[in-house]
C-alpha positions in Angstrom: -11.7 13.0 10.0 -11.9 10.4 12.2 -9.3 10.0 15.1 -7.1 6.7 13.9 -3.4 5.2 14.5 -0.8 6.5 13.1 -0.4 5.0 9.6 3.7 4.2 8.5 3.2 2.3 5.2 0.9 2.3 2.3 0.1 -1.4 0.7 -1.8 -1.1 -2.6 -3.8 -3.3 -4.7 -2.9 -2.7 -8.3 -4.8 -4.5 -10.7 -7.9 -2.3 -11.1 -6.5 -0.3 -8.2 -3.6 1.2 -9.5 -3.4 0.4 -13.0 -5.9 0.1 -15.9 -5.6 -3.5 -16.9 -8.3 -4.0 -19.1 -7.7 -0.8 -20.8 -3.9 -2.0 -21.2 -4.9 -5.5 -21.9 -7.3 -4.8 -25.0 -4.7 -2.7 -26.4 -2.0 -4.9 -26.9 -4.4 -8.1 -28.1 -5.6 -5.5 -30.9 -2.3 -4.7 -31.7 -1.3 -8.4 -32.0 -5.0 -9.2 -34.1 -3.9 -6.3 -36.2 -0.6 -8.8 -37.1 -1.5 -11.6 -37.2 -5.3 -11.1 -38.6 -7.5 -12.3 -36.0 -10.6 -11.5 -36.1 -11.4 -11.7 -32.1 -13.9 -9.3 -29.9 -10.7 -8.8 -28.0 -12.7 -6.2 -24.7 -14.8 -9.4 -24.4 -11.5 -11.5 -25.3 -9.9 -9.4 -21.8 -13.2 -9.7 -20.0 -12.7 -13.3 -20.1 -8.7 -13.7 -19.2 -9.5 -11.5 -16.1 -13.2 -13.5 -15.4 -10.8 -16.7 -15.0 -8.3 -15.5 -12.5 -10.5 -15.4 -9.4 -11.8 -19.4 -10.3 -8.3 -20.3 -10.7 -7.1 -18.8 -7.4 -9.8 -20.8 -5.7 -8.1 -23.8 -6.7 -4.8 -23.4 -5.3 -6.7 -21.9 -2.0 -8.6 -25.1 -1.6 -6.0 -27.3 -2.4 -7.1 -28.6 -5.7 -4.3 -27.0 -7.5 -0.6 -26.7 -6.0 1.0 -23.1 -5.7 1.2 -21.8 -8.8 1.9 -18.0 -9.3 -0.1 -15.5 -11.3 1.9 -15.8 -14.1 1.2 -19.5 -14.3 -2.2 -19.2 -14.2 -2.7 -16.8 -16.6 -0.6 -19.1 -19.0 -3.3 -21.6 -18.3 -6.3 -19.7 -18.9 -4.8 -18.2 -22.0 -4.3 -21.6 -23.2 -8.2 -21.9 -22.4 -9.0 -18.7 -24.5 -6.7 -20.1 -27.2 -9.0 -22.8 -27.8 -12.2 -21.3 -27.2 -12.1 -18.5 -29.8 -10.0 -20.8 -32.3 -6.6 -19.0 -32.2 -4.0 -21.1 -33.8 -0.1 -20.7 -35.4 1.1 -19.2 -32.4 4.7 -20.3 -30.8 5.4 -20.8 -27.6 7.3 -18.1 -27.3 4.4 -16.1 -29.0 2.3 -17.5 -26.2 5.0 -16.4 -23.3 5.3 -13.1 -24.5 1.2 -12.4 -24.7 0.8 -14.0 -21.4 3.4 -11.1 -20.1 1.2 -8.7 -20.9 0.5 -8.4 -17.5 4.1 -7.4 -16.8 2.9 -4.0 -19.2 0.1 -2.5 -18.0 -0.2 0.9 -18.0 -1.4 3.2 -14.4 -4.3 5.0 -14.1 -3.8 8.5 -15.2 -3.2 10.1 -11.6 -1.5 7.0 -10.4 2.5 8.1 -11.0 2.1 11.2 -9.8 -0.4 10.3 -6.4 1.9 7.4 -5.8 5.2 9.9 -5.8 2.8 12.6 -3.6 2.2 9.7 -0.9 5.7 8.4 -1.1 7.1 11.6 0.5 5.7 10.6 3.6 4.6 6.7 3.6 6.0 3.7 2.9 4.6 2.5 -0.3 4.0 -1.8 -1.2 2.3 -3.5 -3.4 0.1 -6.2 -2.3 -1.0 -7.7 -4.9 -2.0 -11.2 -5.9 0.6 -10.7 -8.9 3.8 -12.9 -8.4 6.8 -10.8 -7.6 8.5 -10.6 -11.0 4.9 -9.3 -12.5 5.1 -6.6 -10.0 8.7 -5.6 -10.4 7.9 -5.7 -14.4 5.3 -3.6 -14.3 7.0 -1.0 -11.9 9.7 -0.5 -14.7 7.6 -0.5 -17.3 4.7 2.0 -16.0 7.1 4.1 -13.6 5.6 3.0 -10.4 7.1 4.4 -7.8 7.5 1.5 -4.9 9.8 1.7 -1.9 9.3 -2.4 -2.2 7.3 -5.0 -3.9 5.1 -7.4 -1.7 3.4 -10.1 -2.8 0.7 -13.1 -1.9 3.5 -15.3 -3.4 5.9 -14.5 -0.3 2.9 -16.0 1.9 2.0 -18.3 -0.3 -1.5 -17.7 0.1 -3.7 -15.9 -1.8 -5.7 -12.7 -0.7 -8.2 -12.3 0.8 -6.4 -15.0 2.8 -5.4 -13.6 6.4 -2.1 -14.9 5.9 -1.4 -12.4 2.8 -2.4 -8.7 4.7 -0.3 -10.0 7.8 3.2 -11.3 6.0 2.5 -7.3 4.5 3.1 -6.1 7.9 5.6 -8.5 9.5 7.8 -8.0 6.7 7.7 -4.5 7.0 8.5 -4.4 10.9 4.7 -2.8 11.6 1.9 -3.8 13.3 -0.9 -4.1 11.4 -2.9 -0.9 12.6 0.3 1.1 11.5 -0.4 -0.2 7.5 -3.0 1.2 5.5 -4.9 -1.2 2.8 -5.4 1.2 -0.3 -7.5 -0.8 -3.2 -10.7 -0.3 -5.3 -12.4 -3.5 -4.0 -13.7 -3.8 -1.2 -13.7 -7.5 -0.8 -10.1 -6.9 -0.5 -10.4 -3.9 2.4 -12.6 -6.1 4.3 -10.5 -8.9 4.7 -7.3 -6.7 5.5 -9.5 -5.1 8.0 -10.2 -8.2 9.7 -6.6 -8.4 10.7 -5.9 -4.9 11.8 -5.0 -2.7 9.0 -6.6 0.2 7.9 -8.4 0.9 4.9 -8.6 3.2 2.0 -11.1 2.7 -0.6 -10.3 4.5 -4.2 -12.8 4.2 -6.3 -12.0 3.8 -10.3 -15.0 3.7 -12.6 -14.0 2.6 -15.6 -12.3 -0.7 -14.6 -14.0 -3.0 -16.4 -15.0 -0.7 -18.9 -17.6 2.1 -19.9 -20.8 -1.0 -20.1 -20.1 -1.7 -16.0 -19.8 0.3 -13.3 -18.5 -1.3 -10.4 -20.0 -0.5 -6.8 -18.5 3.2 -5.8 -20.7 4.0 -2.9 -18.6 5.0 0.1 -18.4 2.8 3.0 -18.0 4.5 6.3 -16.4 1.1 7.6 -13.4 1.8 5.7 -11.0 4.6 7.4 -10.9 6.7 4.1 -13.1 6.6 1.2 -11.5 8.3 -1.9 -11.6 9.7 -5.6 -8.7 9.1 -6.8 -4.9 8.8 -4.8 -4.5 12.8 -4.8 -7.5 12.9 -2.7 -6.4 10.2 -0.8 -3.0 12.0 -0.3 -5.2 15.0 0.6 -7.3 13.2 3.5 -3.9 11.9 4.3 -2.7 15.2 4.8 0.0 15.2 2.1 
């Protein structure tokens, strides 16, 4: 292993990093079809709420949109899919409470019990893109273990914005060598890279599904390159 800084805190991506949210997301639209009798490909119906979020964050990072949070902008490209695949009769509070979905996805199946492993010797973050109140939703629900819930919204920038991976490490009183990025994309391990923390890539195969594999190959850039978070917790010595 490769002589590095002592790391204090752990900051995680979690959608697709920590938990399953396609998986999570096609269950619940099924269940909801089942109900209400809508005949909908609801994987591709997922594939599409999740294809709009990366667009829509452009927009607020270039200014053509105002801050919105996560929540917001699923709401809007919900109402998008609403109209596309001709879903009508809902209420708004039908809408509100399908757009929360977010708030209920479901970890990966090693990710309560890596999380808990890492947590008896790191500091443990999200740092997500998710607005704070998705975050702290989902903790409850799937039994993620965080010592404290970070958030692009406390910046108010969106990753991979510089802004986001530093306000991770002023908050928590660290310099940025001293916090370890942990996510499945390396986009995202890049970018906190370029401002000084370290990197773990996990790798998680079946994010968007058994028909696409997303790149896996390990990347001798990062400072780990990992299976799952109990070999992570492993290479971390834990």
């Amino acid at each position: 292993m490769q002589s590095r800084p002592p790391v204090r805190a752990l900051v995680f991506d979690v959608f697709g990093t920590v938990v399953d949210w396609r998986g999570s997301i096609i269950r619940e639209c099924r269940a909801l079809g089942k109900s209400r009798k809508l005949a909908v490909d609801w994987a591709a119906f997922a594939d599409a709420w999740r294809a709009g979020y990366r667009p829509a964050m452009a927009r607020v990072r270039s200014g053509e949109l105002p801050w919105m949070s996560i929540d917001q902008l699923h709401r809007m490209i919900l109402d998008e899919l609403l109209v596309k695949y001709s879903i009508t009769g809902l209420s708004e509070a039908d809408k509100d409470h399908w757009n929360r979905v977010w708030h209920r996805l479901t970890g990966w199946p090693d990710a309560v019990a890596g999380l808990t492993r890492l947590r008896s010797r790191y500091i443990l973050a999200t740092l997500s893109n998710g607005n704070v109140a998705l975050l702290t939703n989902m903790a409850k629900y799937a039994g993620l273990p965080w010592d404290c819930i970070l958030s692009a919204e406390l910046a108010r920038h969106y990753k991979p914005d510089p802004e986001t991976y530093q306000m991770a490490a002023d908050l928590l009183g660290l310099r940025p060598e001293q916090v370890m990025m942990v996510a499945a994309h390396k986009g995202d391990l890049r970018a906190a890279q370029a401002v000084g923390l370290q990197a773990a890539f996990v790798t998680r195969p079946m994010e968007f599904g058994p028909e696409r594999t997303p790149d896996l190959t390990p990347d001798p850039a990062f400072t780990i390159n990992a299976v799952d978070f109990h070999d992570l917790a492993a290479q971390l010595g834990v």
